[in-house]
N, C-alpha and C positions, 0 to 999 in steps of 0.2 A: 832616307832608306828605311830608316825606322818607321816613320808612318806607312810605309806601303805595307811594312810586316803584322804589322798591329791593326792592320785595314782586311789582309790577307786571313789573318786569325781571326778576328771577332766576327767577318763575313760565312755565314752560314744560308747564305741564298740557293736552295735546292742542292749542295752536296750532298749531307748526309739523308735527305729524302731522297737523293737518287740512288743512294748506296742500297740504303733500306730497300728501296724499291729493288734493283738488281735483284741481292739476296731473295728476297721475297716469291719475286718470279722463278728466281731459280728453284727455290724449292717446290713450287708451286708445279714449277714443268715438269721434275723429276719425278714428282707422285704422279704426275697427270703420265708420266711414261708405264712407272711402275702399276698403276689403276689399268689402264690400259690392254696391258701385258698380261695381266689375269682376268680379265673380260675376256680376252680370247681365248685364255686356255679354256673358262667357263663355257664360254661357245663350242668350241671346242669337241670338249667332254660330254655336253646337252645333245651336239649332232651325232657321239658319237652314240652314245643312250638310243637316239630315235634309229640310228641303223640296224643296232644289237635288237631292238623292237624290231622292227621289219623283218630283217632274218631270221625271227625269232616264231615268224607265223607262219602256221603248217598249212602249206595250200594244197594239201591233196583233194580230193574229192573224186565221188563215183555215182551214176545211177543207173539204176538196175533198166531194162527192156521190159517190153512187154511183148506178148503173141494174142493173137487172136482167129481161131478157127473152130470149124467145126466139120465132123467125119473124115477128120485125115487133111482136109484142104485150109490151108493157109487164108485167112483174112487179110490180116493185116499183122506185121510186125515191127517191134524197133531195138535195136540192139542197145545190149546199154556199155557204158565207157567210164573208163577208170584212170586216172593220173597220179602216181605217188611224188611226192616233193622231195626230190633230192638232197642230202646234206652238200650247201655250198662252202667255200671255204673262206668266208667271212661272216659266216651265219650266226658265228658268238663269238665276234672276233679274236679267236685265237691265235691268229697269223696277221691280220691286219692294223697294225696300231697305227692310226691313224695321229692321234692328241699328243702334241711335244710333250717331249719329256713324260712320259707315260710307263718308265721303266719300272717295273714294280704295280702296278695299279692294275685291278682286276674289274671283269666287270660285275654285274650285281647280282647274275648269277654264280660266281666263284668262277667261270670259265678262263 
């Protein structure tokens, strides 16, 4: 019985490399979670940048007509046309938080 103990003890064939290993991994997963987990907030917060960009640009525009005649009679005309850009309600997002956990964080124009 004592040899089996003394056989049991001094035998070190891949336990403690598998222990190590275990641990290892473990911490290995837990950052790869934690890494992860703020990749996307970084995503995230970069998608939400290119939205506040988009809303952020003034699509109005207008162009004038022209007429053309002579002695009172009409040639040729073209009316001109004008569209102003409305304020949307996610145009700097003020109302839409989109980015976990975003309680407190502005965007880059103070809005």
């Amino acid at each position: 019985m004592l040899g089996i103990v003394r056989r049991l003890y001094n035998d070190e064939a891949g336990f403690i490399i598998s222990a190590e290993l275990v641990l290892v991994l473990t911490i290995a997963v837990l950052a790869m979670i934690v890494g992860l987990s703020e990749v996307a907030v970084a995503v995230n917060t970069e998608l939400n940048d290119v939205s506040n960009a988009i809303g952020a640009l003034n699509q109005t525009y207008a162009f004038t007509g022209f007429w053309s005649g002579s002695h009172g009679k009409t040639k040729s005309y073209y009316m001109g046309s004008e569209f102003d850009d409305a304020f949307d309600d996610c145009d700097l997002n003020t109302s839409c938080d989109i980015v976990c956990g975003a309680e407190g964080l502005r965007s880059e124009g103070g809005y």
